[in-house]
C-alpha positions in Angstrom: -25.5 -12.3 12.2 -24.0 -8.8 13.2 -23.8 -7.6 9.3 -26.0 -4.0 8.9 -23.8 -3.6 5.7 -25.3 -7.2 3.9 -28.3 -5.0 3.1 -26.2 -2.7 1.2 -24.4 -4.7 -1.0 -25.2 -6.9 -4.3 -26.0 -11.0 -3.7 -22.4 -12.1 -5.0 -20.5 -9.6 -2.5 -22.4 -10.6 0.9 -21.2 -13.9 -0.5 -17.7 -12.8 0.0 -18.1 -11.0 3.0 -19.7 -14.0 4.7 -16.9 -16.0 3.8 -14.2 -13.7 4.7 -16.2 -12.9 8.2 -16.7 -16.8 8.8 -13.4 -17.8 7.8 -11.9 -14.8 10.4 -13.9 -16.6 13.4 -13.0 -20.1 13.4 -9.1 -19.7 12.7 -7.3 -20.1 15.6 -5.3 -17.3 17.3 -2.2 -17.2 15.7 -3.0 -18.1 12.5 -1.6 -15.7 10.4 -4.7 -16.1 7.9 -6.7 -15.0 10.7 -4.3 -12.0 11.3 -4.2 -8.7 9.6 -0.7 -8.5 7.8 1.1 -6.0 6.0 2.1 -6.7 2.3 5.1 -4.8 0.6 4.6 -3.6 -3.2 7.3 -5.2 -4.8 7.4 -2.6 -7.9 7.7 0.6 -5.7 8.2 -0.8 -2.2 4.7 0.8 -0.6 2.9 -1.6 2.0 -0.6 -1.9 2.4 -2.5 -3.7 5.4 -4.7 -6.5 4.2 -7.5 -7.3 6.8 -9.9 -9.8 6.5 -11.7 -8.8 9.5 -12.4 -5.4 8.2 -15.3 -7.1 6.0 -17.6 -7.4 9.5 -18.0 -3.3 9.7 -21.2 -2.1 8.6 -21.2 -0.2 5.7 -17.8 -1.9 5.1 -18.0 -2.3 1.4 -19.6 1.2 -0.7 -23.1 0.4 -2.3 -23.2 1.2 -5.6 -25.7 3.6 -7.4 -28.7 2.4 -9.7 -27.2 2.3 -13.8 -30.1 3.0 -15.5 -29.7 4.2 -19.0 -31.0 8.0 -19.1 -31.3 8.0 -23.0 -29.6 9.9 -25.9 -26.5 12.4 -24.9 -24.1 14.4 -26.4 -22.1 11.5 -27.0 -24.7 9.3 -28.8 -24.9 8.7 -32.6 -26.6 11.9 -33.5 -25.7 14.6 -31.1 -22.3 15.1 -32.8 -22.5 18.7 -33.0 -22.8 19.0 -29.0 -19.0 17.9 -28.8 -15.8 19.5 -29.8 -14.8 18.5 -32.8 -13.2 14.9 -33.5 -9.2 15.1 -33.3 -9.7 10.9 -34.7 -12.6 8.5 -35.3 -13.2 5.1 -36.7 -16.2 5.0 -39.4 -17.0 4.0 -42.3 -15.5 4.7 -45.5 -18.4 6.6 -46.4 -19.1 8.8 -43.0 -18.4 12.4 -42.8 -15.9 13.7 -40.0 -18.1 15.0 -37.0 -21.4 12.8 -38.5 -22.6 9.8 -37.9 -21.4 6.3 -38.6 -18.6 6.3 -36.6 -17.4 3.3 -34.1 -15.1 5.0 -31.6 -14.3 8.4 -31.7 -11.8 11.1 -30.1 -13.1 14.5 -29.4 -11.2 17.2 -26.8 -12.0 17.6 -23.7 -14.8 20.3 -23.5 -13.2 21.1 -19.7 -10.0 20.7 -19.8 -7.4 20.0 -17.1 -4.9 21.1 -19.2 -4.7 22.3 -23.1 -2.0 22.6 -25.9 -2.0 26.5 -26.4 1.1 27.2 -24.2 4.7 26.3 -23.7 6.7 24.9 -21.1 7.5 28.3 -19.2 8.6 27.5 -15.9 9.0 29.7 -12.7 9.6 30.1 -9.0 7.8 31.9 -6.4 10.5 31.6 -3.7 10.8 28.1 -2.9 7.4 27.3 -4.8 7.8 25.7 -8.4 5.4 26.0 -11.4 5.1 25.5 -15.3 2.5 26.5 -17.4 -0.6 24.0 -17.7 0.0 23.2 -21.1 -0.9 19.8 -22.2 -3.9 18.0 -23.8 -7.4 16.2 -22.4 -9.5 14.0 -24.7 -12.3 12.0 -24.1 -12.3 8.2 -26.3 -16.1 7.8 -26.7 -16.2 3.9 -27.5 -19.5 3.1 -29.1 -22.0 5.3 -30.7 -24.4 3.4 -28.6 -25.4 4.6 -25.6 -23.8 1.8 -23.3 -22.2 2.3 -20.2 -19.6 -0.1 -19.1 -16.9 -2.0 -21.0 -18.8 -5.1 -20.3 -21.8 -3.8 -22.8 -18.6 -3.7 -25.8 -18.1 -7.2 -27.9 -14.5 -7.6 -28.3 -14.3 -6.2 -31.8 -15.5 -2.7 -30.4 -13.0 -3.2 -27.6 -10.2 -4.4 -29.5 -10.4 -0.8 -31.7 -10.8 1.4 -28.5 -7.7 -0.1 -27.6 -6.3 0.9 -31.0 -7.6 4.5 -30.3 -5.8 4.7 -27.3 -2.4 3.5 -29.3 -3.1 5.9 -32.2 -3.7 9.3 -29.3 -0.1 8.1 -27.4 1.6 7.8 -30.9 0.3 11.3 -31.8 1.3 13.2 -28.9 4.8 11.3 -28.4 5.6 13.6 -31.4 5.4 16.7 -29.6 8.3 17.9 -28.1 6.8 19.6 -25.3 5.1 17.0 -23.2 6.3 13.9 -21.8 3.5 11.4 -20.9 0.3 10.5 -21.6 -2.3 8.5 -19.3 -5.1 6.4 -20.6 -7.5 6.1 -17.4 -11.5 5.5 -17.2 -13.6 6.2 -14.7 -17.3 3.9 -14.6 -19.7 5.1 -12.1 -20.5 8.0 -10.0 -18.4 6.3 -7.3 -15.0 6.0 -9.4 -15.7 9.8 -10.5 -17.4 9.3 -14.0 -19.3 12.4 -14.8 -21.1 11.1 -18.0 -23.0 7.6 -18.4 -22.2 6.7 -21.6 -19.4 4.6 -21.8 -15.7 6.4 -22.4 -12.1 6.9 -21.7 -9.8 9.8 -21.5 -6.5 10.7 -21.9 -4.5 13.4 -20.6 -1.0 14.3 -22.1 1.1 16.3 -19.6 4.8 18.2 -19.7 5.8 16.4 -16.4 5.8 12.4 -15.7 3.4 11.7 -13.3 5.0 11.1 -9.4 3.4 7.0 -9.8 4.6 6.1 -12.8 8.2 7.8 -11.7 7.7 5.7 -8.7 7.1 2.1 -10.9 10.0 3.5 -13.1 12.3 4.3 -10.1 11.5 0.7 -8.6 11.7 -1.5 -11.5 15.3 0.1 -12.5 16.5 -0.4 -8.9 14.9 -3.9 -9.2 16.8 -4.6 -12.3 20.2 -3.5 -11.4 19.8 -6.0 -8.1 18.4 -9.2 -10.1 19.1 -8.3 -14.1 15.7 -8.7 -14.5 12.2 -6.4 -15.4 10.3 -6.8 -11.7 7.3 -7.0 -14.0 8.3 -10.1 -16.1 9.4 -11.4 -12.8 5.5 -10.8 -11.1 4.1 -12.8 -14.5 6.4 -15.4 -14.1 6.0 -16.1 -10.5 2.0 -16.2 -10.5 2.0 -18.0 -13.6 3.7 -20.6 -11.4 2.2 -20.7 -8.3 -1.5 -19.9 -9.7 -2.2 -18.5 -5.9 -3.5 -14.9 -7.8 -3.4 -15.6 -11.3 -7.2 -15.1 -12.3 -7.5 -15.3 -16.4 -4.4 -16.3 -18.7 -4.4 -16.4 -22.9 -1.2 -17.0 -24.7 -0.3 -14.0 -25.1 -1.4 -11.4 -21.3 -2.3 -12.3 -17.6 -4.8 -10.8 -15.2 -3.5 -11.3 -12.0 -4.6 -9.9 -8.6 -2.1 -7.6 -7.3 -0.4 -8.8 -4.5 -0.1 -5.8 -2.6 -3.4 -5.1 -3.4 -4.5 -1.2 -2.4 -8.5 -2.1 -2.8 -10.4 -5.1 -3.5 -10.2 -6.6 -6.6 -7.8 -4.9 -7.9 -6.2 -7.2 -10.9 -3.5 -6.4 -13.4 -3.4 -6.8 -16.9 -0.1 -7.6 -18.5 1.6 -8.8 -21.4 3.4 -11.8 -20.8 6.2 -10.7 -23.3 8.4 -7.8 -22.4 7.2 -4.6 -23.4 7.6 -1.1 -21.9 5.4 1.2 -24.1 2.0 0.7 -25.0 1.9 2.2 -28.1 4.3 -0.4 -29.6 1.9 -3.3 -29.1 1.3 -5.1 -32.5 -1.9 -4.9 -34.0 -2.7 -8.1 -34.3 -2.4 -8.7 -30.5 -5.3 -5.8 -29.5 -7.8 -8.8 -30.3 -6.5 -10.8 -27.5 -6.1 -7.6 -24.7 -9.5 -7.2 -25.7 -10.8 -10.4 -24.9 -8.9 -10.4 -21.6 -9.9 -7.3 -20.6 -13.2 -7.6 -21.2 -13.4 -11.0 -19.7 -12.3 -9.4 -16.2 -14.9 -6.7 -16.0 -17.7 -9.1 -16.9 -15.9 -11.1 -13.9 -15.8 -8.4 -11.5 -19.2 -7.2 -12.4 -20.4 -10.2 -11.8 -19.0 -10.4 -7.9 -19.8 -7.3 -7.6 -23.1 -6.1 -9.7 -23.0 -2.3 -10.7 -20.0 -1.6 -9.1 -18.2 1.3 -10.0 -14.4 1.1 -11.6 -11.3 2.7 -12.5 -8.9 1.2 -14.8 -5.8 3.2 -15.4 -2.7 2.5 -18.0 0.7 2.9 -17.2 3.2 2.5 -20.3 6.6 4.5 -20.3 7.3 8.0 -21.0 7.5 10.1 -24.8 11.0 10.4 -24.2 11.9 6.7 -23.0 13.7 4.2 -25.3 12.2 0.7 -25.4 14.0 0.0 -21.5 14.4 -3.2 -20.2 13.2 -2.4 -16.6 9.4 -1.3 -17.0 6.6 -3.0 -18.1 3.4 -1.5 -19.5 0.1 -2.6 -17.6 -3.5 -1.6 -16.7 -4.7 -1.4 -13.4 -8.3 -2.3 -13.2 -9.4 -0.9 -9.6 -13.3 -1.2 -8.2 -14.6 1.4 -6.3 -15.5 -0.6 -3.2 -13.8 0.9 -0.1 -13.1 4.4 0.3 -9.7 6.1 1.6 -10.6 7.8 4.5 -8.4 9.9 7.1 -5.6 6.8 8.4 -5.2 6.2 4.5 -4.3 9.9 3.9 -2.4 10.0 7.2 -0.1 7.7 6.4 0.1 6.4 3.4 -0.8 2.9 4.2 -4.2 1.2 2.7 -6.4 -1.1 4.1 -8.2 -4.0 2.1 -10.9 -5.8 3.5 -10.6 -8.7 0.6 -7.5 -10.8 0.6 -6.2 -11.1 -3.1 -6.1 -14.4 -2.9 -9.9 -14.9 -2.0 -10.4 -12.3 -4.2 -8.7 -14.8 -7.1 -11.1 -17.3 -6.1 -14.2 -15.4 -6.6 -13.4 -14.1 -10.0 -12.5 -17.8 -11.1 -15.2 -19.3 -9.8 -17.3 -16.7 -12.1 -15.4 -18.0 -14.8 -15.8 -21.5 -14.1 -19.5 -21.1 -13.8 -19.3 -19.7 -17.1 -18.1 -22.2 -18.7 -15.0 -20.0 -20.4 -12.2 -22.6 -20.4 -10.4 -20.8 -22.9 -9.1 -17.6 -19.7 -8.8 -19.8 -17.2 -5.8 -20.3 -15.4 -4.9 -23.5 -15.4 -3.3 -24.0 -12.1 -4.5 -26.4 -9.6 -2.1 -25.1 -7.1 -3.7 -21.6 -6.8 -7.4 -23.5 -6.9 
């Protein structure tokens, strides 16, 4: 077989490149599952180019680096004092702030992107535009252990990461200054992680970030056409067909996207309407937890080591409960790269169909035995 790239990637991802590459060569001509196609973004109308036939490139999928646990860091029980000092922490009744016993704890940034010292001074340079870089960065360190994906949490230690991340966006929506904050994680040297040990950040800016205006801008026009959140509408439709729906508890989804930018990339969302995050009930951060971790064990699996991002988009500081948007999370592997046609033109290229992609991840759940996530759709089977 013409596949140089099989010795680069894990067991359970030649698996899917084999399939993808075999099932490319005996359609007929014609067949539009044989056929590249282009796939429209129904949130903010971008199109991406899914193309099965991509897989056959060497080096088509990225080979992920060695983990291997390096030991104690600054972010380890212990090594307390080589961090900024904790802006929020869960621990014992008994710890001491900036000690040990903590489960998850908050700390700033110790390189900032942007910090909270400044004001909102804006100015021009002719037709140039800029405001002062005042915001906040903090890193969410989610286990004094020194772990380094979300797959190594139970859901107990997920579940209160997830209630770290809903405490930070509560704390800076009071400040009148800035106007979003973004949850996002970074898992590998490939997705852009810089430290091992497993954490999240969050940065808090004065400006809504161009994506999430683009989601916002979509799902209002979307709701003005059909009376409807585009969101709920996305849940609703792969809850019935079951053609990308890959886990399913009573209360969120994890669904492949269907204009999926990079393989693998799944959605998490609440099946019951919701535009900010921060709102959640507490007593549904259990379940999110179990979902979510459920899909990384699931994409770990297909893919071992792989690097990941996962992002969170929830609506702005200043945005009333709306009836158009629809908090999420974006988990995205790091298994292609955007290379110079992506940044061109705006258009990316996936190698893995979603749909084959929802296959994969169920049949890892299937093989688990974990018949409590599973979708329960024969039609998407």
């Amino acid at each position: 077989m013409p596949f140089a790239a099989l010795r680069d990637v894990p067991p359970s991802l030649k698996d899917v490149q084999i399939a993808l590459t075999r099932s490319h060569k005996r359609q007929p001509r014609g067949n539009p599952t044989a056929m590249s196609e282009l796939r429209k973004d129904p949130v903010v109308g971008r199109w991406v180019i899914i193309c099965p036939n991509r897989a056959e490139r060497p080096n088509a999928f990225i080979r992920p680096a060695p983990r291997e646990r390096s030991g104690p860091c600054p972010f380890c029980a212990g090594h307390e004092g080589q961090t900024p000092a904790e802006v929020f922490a869960f621990r014992g009744p008994d710890a001491q702030p900036d000690g040990p016993g903590w489960r998850v704890r908050v700390v700033p940034n110790q390189f900032p992107a942007l910090d909270g010292r400044g004001g909102v001074g804006r100015w021009r340079e002719g037709l140039y535009q800029l405001i002062e870089g005042t915001g906040a960065h903090e890193v969410i360190i989610e286990s004094s252990r020194h772990v380094m994906s979300t797959s190594d949490l139970s859901v107990e230690e997920l579940a209160e990461v997830f209630s770290a991340y809903r405490q930070r966006l509560r704390h800076w929506k009071q400040d009148p200054r800035l106007r979003y904050g973004l949850v996002f994680k970074n898992v590998g040297p490939e997705a852009g992680a810089s430290m091992e040990h497993t954490h999240s950040q969050l940065i808090v800016t004065p400006l809504v970030p161009v994506q999430v205006l683009e989601e916002i801008s979509g799902a209002l026009e979307f709701y003005h056409q059909h009376g409807r959140c585009v969101y709920c509408q996305i849940v609703s439709q792969e809850r019935e067909s079951g053609r990308r729906l890959v886990l399913e508890t009573p209360r969120f989804v994890a669904v492949s996207a269907f204009a999926a930018r990079f393989p693998f990339e799944t959605w998490v969302l609440p099946k019951e309407h919701g535009s900010c995050y921060e709102d959640m009930p507490e007593a549904e951060l259990h379940e999110l937890a179990a979902i979510f971790r459920r899909l990384i064990v699931e994409i770990e699996a297909v893919a071992p080591r792989v690097a990941y991002n996962y992002i969170l988009h929830t609506a702005p500081f200043d945005t009333a409960a709306a009836l158009h948007y629809h908090w999420h999370i974006e988990v995205i592997p790091s298994l292609t790269r955007a290379a110079g046609f992506e940044m061109g033109s705006g258009f990316f290229v996936n190698p893995v169909p979603p749909e084959e992609a929802t296959l994969r991840l169920r049949q890892v759940d299937r093989e688990k035995g974990t018949g409590t996530f599973c979708a329960k759709h024969p039609k998407g089977r």
